[in-house]
N, C-alpha and C positions, 0 to 999 in steps of 0.2 A: 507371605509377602509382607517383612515385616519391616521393610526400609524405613531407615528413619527421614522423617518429613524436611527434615532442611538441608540433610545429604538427595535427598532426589533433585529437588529444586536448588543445589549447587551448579549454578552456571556458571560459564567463561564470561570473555566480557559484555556489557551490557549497553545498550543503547537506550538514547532520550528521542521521543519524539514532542514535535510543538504544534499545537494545532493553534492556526489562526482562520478564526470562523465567518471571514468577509471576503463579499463578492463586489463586483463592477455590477454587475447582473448574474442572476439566477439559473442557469440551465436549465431547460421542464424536465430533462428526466434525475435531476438530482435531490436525493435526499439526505445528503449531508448534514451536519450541523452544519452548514454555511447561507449568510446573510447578505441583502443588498441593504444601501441606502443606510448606512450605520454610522457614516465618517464621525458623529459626533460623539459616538462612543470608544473610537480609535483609542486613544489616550487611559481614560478609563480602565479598557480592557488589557492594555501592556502592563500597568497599573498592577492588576488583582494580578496577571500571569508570573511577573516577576515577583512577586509575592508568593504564589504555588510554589514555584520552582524552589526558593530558600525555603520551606516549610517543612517541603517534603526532607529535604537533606537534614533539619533541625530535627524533626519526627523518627527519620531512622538514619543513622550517625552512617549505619552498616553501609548505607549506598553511598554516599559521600566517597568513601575510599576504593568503591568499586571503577573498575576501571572502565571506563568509557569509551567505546570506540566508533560510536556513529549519531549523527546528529541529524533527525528530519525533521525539514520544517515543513506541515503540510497544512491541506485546508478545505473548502475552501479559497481565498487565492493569498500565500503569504507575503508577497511583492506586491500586494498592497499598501502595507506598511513603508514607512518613511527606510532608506537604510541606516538610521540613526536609532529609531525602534529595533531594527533585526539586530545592530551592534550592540543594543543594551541587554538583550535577552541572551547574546550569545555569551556576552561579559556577566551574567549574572550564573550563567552555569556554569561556566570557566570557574567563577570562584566559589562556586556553591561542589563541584563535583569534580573528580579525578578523571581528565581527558590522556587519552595516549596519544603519542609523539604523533602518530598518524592517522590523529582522529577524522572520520570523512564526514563533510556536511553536504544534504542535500535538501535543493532545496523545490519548490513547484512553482511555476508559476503558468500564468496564459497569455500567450502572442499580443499583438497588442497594446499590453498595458505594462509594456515595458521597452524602455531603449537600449543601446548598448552601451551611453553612460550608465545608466544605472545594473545594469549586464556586471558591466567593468568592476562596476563598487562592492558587487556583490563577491566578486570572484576574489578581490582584497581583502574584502573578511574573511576569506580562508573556504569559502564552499568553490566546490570541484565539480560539483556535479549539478544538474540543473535537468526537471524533467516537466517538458512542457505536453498540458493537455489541448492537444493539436486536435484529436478526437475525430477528424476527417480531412481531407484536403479539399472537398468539393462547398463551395460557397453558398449553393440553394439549402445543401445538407445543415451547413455551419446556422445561414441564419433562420431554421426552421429549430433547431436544437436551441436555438438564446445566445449564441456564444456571441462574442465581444468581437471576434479576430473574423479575417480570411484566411483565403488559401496566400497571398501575399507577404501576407503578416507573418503567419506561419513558419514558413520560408525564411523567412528576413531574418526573426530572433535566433531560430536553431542555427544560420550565419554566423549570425554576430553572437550569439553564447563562444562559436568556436572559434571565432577573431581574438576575441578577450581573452582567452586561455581557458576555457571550460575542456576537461578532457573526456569528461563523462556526460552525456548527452541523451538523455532518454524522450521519447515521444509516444504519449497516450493514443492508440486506434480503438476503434470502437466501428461494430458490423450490426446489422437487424435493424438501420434505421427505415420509416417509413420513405417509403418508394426511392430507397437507395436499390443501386444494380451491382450485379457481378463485373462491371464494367468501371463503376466507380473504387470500388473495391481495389482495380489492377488498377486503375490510374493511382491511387494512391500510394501504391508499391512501386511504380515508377518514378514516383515524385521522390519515396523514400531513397532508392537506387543512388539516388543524386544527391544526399543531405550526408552532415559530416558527425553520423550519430553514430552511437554501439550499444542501444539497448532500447526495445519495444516493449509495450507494454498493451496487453490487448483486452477488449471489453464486447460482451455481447448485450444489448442495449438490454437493460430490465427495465420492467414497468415497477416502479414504487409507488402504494400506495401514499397519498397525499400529496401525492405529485404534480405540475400541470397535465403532465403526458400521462399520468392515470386518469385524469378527469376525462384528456380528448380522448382515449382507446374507450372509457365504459361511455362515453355517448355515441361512439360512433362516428367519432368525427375524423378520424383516420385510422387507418388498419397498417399493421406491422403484416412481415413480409411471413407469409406462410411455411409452414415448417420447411417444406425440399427445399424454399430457396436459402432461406438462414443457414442450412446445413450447409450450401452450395460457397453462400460466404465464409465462412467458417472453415471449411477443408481449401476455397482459394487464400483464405487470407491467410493460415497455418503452414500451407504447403508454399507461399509463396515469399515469406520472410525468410524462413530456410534456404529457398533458392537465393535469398540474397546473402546467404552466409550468416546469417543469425542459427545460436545456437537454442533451442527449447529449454532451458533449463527449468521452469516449472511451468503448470498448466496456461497461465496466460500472459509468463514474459518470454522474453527470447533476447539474448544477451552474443556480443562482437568479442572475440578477445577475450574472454572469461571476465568481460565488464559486468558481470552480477550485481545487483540493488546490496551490497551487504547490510544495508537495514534491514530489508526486508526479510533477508534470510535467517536475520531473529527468528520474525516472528514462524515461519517453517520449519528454523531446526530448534525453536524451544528455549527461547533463551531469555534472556530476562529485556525489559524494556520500564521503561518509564514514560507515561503519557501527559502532558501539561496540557493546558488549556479547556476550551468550554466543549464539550465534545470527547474529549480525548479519554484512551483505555491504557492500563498500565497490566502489566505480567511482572510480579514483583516478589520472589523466595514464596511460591507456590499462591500467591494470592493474586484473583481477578479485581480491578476496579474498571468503574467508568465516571466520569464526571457526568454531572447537569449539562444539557445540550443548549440551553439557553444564557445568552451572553450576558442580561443584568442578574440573575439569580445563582449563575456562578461569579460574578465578582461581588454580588452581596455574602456570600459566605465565606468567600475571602476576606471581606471587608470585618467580618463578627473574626476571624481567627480560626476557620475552625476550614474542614478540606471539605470540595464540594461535590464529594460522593453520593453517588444514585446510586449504585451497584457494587457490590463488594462480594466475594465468592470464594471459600477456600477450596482449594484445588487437594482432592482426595489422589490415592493412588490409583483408584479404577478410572476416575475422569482425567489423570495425569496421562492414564497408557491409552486412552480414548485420544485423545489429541494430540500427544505424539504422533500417534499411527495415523489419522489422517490429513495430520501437519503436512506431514514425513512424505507421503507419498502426493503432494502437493509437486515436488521437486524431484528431478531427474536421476537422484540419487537414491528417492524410496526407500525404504527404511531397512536400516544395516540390523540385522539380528545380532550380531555384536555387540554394538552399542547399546541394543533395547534391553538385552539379559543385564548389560552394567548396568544401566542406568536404574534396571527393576528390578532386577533379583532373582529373575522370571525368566525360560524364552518365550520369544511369538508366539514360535508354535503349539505350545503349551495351553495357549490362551486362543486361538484363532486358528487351528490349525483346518478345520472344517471348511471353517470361512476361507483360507485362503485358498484350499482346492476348488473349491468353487469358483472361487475368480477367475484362477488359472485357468479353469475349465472354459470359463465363456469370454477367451483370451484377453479380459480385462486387466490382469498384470502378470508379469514374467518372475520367474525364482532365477535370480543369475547371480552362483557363488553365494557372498553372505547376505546380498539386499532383494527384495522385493519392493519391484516399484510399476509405475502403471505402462500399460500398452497405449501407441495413440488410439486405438478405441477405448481404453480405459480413459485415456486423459480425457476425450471427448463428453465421455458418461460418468466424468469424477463424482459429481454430488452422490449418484448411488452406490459406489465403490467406498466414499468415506462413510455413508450410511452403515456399511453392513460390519465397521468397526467401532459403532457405537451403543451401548445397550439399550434398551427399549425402543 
């Protein structure tokens, strides 16, 4: 296996993502790099970002002329910001990087804390797509979680996103809330039936440690819903987006009209990416980074000149076909043994062939033609199907 290292990590085109690390308020069960209570930093922080963003293109020329084809702004909440901040960041990558004629910007934001003036503004700068974290339609649910919005609210923007001309419409669900029912569940697939979206995006509630919601699960102070019934939400809320015409295309989105995240499917089919901001991870000609998760101590080292790397990783070939493969089988398509021998020099089977008779065996994924990809039991049991393609 003796590919050479900048022929394997030759990508097609590449994507930027922007992370903006401020909130209205905090979620308990989030552990994002995201911040309440910062407005005075605002300024500041667009500051160091548009600063990263030319650095990196000064730092390596090579990306500058790579072609660009998708823009997330994520966070955190990025419509926080002024839309004269999101025009300076976009205009700073415009001139710092090579965008294609149909570059797609996406952006995130929460119900709420946004109108459809400002809806409207955003859509003028050129983003199409808009993915809002609605996370529940039920109000007891919303304001036990910290969110900002209603079930009203809710409603309203994913409206007016598609008054303004949004054509791409995504909505965050989220299942295994405390003393949420299978009941709340279907009403919220109801509510969806009725909304002018074509792409889901879905969350089974984890406890993150340093969380509020860690703090109240290890005291005691409220209990998440016992295994049968999570599993109960999970095959209604899976089986039941489908019935609305959504397609599965990977373990926990489901997409209208082949309206696919293609950002997202960078990071699934392997492709290169660039991360800005405080928080934010890049995939860059075989290299991991991550920034400083913290919002003054990443613009302090923008401020010295220098990038404000915590983590840096070169990507060998045995961790390249580790992450492929369980990239790969993230998404509906599951990984083409064609593509894997191009890209490695290798086949699967060569490497995995054990491994994947076993799976097949405990109907975790199917061989059909050139791909292997997961079973809905396998999707269900993904974490230990990507396990058993990684060493150690």
């Amino acid at each position: 296996m003796d590919t050479n290292h900048n022929d394997l990590f030759a990508q097609r085109d590449m994507g930027i993502y922007v992370h903006i690390p401020f909130c209205k308020q905090k979620c308990m069960y989030c552990d994002f790099p995201a911040y309440q209570n910062l407005e005075e930093y605002y300024d500041t922080y667009i500051y160091a970002l548009l600063q990263e963003i030319s650095m990196f293109g000064d730092s390596y020329p090579q990306a500058r002329t790579k072609l660009v084809d998708t823009i997330y702004f994520g966070g955190g909440t990025p419509t926080e910001l002024s839309l004269l901040q999101i025009e300076q960041i976009i205009d700073t990558i415009q001139r710092t990087y090579t965008l294609s004629n149909d570059c797609r910007l996406t952006i995130e934001s929460n119900p709420e804390e946004i109108d459809k003036s400002y809806l409207k503004g955003l859509h003028t700068l050129g983003f199409s797509r808009v993915s809002f974290g609605v996370q529940t339609f039920n109000d007891t649910s919303l304001m036990f979680l910290h969110r900002s919005h209603n079930r009203k609210a809710a409603i309203d923007a994913v409206q007016w996103a598609a008054e303004v001309g949004f054509t791409d419409i995504n909505i965050d669900l989220i299942y295994g809330l405390p003393k949420q029912t299978i009941d709340e569940i279907k009403e919220n697939l109801a509510i969806v039936s009725t909304l002018p979206i074509n792409h889901i995006s879905t969350y089974g509630l984890q406890v993150e440690r340093g969380t509020r919601l860690y703090h109240l699960v290890a005291k005691d102070l409220i209990s998440l819903p016992d295994e049968p019934l999570e599993d109960k939400m999970y095959e209604t809320m899976m089986q039941g987006i489908q019935e609305l015409g959504f397609e599965r295309y990977e373990i926990s989105n489901f997409a209208k009209g082949g309206a696919y995240s293609t950002h997202n499917l960078k990071y699934w089919q392997y492709c290169d990416y660039l991360g800005f901001g405080a928080g934010a991870h890049s995939f860059f000609e075989g290299v991991r980074r991550a920034n400083n998760r913290n919002v003054m101590p990443y613009a302090r080292k923008i401020d010295c000149f220098e990038f404000p790397i915590v983590e840096e990783e070169i990507i060998d070939q045995q961790r390249a076909i580790e992450d492929y493969c369980f990239l790969a089988l993230r998404t509906k398509w599951g990984i083409n043994t064609i593509t894997f021998s191009e890209k490695f020099n290798v086949t699967l089977e060569s490497i995995y062939d054990s491994t994947l008779q076993d799976l097949i065996e405990k109907n975790l994924i199917l061989h059909e033609g050139n791909s292997y990809h997961l079973t809905p039991e396998g999707a269900k049991h993904g974490n230990y199907v990507f396990s058993q393609f990684i060493e150690g």
